[in-house]
N, C-alpha and C positions, 0 to 999 in steps of 0.2 A: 239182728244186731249188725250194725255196719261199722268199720272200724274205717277211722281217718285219723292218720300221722300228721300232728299239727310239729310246728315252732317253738318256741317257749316262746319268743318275742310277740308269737302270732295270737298268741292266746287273748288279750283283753279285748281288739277287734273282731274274733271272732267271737266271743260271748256276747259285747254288744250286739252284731249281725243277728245275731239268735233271736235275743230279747225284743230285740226292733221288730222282728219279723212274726211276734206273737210265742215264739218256744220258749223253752224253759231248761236249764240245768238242773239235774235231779239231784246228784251226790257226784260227789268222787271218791277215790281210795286209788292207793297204792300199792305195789309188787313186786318183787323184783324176781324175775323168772333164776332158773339155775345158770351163773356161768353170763348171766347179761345185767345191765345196768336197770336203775331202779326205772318205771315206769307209774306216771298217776293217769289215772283215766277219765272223764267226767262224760256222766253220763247222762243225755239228752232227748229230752224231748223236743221234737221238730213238728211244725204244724202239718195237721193235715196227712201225717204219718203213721201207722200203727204200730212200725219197728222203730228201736231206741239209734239212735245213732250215738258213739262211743267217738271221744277224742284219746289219742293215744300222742302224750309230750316223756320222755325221758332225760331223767336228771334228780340229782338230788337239791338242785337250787333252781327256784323256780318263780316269777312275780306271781304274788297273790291275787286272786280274783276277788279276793272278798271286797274288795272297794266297788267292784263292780258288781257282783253276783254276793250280796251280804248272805245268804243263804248259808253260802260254803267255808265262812268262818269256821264253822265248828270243823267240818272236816279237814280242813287246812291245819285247824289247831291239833286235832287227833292224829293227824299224819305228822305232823313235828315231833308229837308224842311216844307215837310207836314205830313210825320207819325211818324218822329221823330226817325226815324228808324240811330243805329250806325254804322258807315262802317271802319271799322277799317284802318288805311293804305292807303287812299285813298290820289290819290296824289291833288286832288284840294278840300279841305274839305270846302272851303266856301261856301257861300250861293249862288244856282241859281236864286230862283225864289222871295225868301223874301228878301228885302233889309237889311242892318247890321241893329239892335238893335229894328227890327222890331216884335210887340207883339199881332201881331194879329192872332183871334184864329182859330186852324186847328181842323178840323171835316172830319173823311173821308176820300175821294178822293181828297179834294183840298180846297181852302180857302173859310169862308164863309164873308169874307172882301177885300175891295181893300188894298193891302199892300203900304204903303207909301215908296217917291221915296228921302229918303233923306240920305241914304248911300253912301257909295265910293265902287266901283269895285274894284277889288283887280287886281292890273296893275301892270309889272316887274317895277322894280327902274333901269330906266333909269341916268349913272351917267356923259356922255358924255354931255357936253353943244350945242355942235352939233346936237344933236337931239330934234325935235320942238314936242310938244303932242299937238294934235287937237281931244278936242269932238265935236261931231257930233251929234246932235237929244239930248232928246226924240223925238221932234216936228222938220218934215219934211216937203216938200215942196207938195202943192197939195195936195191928199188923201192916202199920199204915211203913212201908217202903222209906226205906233209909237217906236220906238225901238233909243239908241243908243249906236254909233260908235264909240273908241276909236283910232286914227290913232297916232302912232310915226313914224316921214319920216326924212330924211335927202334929204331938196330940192325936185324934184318930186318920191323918191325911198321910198316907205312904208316899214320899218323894223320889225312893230309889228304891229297886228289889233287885238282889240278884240271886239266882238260885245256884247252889254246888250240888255237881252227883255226879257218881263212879264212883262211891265210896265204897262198894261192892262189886266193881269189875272183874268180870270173869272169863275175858279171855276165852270167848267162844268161840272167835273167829277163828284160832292157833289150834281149837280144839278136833274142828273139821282138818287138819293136815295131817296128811300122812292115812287119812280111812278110803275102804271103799266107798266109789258115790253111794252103792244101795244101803250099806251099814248107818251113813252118815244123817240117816233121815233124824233118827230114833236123837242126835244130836239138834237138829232144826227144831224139833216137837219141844225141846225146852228149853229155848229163847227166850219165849216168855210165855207163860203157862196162856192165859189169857186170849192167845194169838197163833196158839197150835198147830189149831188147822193153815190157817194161812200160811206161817211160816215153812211148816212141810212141803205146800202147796209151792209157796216161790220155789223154793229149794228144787222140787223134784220137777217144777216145765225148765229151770236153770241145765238141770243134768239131760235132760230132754230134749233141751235146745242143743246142747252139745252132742249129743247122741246122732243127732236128726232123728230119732224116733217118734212114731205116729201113738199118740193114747189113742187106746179103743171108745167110740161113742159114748157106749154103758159106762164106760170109767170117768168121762168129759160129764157127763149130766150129772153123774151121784158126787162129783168134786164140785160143782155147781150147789149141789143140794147140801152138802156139809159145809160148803164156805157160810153160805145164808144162815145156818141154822147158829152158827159160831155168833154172826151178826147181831141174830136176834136176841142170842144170852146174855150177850155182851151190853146190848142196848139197855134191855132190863134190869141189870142192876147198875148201869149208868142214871137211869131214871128213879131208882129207889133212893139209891146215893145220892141224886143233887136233891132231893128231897129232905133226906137226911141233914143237909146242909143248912135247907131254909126253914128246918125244924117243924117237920110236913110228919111228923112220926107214922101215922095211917099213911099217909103216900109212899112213904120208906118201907113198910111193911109189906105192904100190896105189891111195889114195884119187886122187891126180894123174894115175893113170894112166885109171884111169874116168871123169874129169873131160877129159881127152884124148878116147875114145873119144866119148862123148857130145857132144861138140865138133865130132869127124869126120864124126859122123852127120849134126847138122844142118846142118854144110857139104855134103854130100852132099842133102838134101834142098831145101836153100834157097838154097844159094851163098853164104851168109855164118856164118862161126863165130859170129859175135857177133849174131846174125838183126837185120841192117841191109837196111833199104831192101826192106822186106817192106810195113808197113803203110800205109794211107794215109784222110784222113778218107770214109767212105762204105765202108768197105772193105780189102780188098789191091789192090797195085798189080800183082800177077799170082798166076797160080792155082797152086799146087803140087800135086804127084800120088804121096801114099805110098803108092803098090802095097805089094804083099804083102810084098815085101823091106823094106820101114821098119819093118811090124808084126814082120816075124820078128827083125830085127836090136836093135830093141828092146825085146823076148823076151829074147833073147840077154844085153844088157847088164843087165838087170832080176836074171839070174839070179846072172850075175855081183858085183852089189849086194848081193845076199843073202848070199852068200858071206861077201863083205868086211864084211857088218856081224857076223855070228857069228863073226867072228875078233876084230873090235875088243871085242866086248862079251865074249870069253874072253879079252882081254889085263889081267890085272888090275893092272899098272903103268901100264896108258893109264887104269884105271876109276879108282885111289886117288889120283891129280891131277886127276881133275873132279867127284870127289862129295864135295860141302858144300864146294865152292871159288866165290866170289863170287854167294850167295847172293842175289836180289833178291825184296824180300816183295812179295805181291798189292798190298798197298796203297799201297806204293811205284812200284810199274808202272802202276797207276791214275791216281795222281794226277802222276808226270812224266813220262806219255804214252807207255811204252815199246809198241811194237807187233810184228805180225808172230811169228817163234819166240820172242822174249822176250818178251813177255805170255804170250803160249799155255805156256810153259814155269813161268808165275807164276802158273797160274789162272786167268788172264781169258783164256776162250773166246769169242774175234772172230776174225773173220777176215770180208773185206769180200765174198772169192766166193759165201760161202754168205750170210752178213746185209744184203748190199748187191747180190746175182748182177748181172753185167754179161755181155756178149758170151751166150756159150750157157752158163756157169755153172748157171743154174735148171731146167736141162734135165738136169740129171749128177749124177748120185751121189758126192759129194765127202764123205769123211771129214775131220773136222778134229783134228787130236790137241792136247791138252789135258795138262799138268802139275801138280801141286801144290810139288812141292821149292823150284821157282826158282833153282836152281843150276845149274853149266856143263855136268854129268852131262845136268839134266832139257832143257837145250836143245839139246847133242845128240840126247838120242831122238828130242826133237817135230822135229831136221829128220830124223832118218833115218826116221820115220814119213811125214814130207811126200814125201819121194823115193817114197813103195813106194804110196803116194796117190795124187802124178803119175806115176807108171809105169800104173796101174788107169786113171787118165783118161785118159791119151793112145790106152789100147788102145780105152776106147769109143769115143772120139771118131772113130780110125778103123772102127768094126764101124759107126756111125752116119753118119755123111761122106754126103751125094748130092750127086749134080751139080746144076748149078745157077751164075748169075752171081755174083761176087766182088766187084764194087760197086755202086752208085747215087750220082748226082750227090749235091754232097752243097758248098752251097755258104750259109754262114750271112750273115744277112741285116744291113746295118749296126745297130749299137747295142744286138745280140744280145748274150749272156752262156751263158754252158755249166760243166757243173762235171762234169769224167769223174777214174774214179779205177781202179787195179788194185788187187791182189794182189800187190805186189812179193815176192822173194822173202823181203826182208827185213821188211816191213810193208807199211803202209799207205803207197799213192804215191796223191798229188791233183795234178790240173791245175784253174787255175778262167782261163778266159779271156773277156776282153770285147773287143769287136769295135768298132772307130771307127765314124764316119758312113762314112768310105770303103769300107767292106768290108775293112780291115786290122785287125790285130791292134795294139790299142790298150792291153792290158796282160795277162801272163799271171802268173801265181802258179803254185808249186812246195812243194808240201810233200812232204817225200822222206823215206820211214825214218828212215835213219841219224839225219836232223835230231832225233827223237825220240828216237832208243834212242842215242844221244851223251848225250842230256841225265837221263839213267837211269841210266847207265853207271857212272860217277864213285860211286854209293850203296854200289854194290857194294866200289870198294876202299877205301873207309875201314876202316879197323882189321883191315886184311888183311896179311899177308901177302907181303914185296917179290918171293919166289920164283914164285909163284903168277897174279900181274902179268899174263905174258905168254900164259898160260893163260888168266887172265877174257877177257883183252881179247878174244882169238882166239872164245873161246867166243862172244861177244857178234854175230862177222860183221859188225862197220861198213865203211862207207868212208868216206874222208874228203871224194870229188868229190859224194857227193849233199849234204855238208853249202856245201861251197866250188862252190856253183854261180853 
């Protein structure tokens, strides 16, 4: 991580220079260390690079980027909200995460209250009598994630959508201050249940970084082997789900059920379905041992995926509800930061394991698939290509495996800084954390997928479709808890 002290005035030339040059802005957030002025950071990808380059501007008024970098709306809008921080120029200056006339108090990284839900969204003035508004949620059907949906349609044609969430903010970020790094894992693991592994996984190369400490090999290859396997669960019942949607009931079955299996397996290898309480900074906090039964069983299930994907892709009532259904263009995924299967489904070829390798990444022959359509079809493939990916990694990874220690001390030093990041299954997941004089964690930042491909999302259903709705969304893979963290 390279840190460069910019201007405030300097900043929109430099983002251009960026973007001209092929990079990209990831996130920003804000801090304000003990005893000094607030600082916002925005953190960079630079071509051609495998470390992040960090801009560091301090002030609490500051011209917005979003006209230039529309990406960073939201976190421009979440930093108004919780550090109070001024974005001059910005074109949606309302509230994201606070409701209107909301006065609860901010500390930190994020609220130490649930903020009440008795505001209005700020929605365009609709002046056509023709056109119907429908809210949607907070409270949805089943376990389905609390967030809502503003629809304006004329008959079944959606003209405007906008979606509200944080209606369950939980001030995670506030939650890591004041812990030890190694305590504060067991806090990463439930960000969002879904993202576990990953989430630990940023978190602990972040305190890593700060450390300068080395993981041991053994601990590099088996973080390899839990991230994928997180992938592959994740994919399956992505694939059950959008099935569910296009009322594939057998394909919904069969994908859940593999999404089960896969499930069992890593229970059986790790003792946790959800791979909790695995990683720790420096390493794992114990050794795992996939004898030959792991490799053959997930042979097994591999083959079984194959299966299930030559059935979906000859159902052609599942194929004629996702192709050319909520298109998103390259240029669109560019510039409002969609990541993960939804860029790579839009043409933009990233992905952070191969352009950023972390853990044993650099060492692996990783395929990344790649889209042009940009529709629910083209995000399908690219995860059922990622599944048959991490099915081929995980087998190296065990044909590669030696024995060897699992950790090293791994203890960062007061007033350090670290910035680790995965491969979530969904996108890009960052941790950036700084360390007090005490040796505690004195602030941690979170940019999670969803946070981006939420703010993507919405492009898609304008002038779509009201039938088709629950199709995109699904096709999309969000959660609401990595946005409501």
């Amino acid at each position: 991580m390279r840190i460069k002290s910019l201007a405030a005035d300097g900043l929109h030339a430099a983002a251009q220079a960026l973007h001209k040059s092929g990079g990209r802005v990831q996130f920003a957030y804000a801090w304000s260390p003990r005893g000094s002025e607030t600082e916002v950071r925005y953190v960079c990808a630079v071509p051609d690079q495998r470390d992040f380059e960090v801009w560091r501007v301090t002030g609490r008024t500051l011209p917005s980027l979003a006209p230039v970098v529309p990406l960073l709306g939201w976190y421009e809008r979440e930093m108004m909200d919780l550090q109070k921080v001024e974005f001059q120029g910005h074109p949606e200056p309302h509230p994201l995460i606070l409701r209107d006339g909301d006065s609860t108090q901010i500390n930190g990284g994020g609220l130490k209250s649930y903020p009440p839900t008795n505001g209005h969204a700020h929605l365009p003035a609709i002046e056509t009598g023709d056109v119907q508004q429908l809210p949607f949620g907070p409270i949805r059907a089943d376990v389905v994630e609390s967030a809502e949906f503003t629809f304006f349609y004329i008959g079944e044609r959606i003209i405007y959508y906008q979606p509200r969430l944080f209606f369950k903010h939980r001030g995670m970020e506030s939650c890591f201050e004041g812990q030890r790094p190694d305590h504060a894992v067991v806090i990463a693991e439930r960000v969002s249940g879904v993202g576990t592994l990953a989430h630990a996984l940023a978190y602990c190369e972040a305190i890593e970084r700060a450390a300068e400490c080395t993981v041991p090999a053994r601990a590099k290859a088996l973080r390899v082997l839990l991230a994928e396997l997180e992938r592959i669960y994740n994919h399956l019942h992505y694939l059950g789900h959008l099935c569910h949607t296009t009322t594939l009931k057998v394909g919904e079955a069969q994908g859940k059920l593999l999404e089960e299996k896969a499930k069992q397996l890593i229970a059986r290898l790790t003792g946790s379905r959800f791979l909790r309480s695995l990683l720790t900074p420096g390493g794992l906090r114990r050794d795992l041992a996939p004898d030959k039964w792991f490799g053959a069983s997930l042979e097994t299930l591999r083959q079984e995926f194959v299966a299930y994907v030559e059935r979906l892709e000859a159902s052609e009532s599942h194929l004629d509800r996702l192709i050319t259904t909520g298109p998103l263009s390259e240029r669109i995924a560019f510039d409002q930061g969609a990541t993960g299967p939804i860029e790579r489904a839009s043409g933009l070829d990233r992905d952070l394991r191969r352009d950023h390798p972390y853990a044993q990444y650099a060492e692996l022959p990783l395929t990344v698939s790649s889209l042009k359509e940009g529709d629910a079809y083209a995000r399908e493939r690219v995860r059922m290509a990622e599944v048959e990916a991490s099915f081929i990694l995980c087998q190296r990874v065990l044909l590669l495996l030696e024995p060897g220690p699992i950790r090293t001390e791994c203890v960062p030093p007061p007033l350090s800084q670290g910035l680790g990041w995965a491969e979530d299954p969904r996108g890009s997941l960052f941790y950036a954390v700084h360390i007090g004089s005490d040796g505690r964690l004195a602030r941690v930042k979170i940019k999670s997928p969803s946070f981006s491909n939420w703010r993507a999302f919405p492009f898609t259903v304008h002038d779509t479709n009201m039938m088709d709705y629950a199709i995109n969304e699904a096709s999309f893979g969000l959660t609401i808890a990595g946005c409501d963290r």
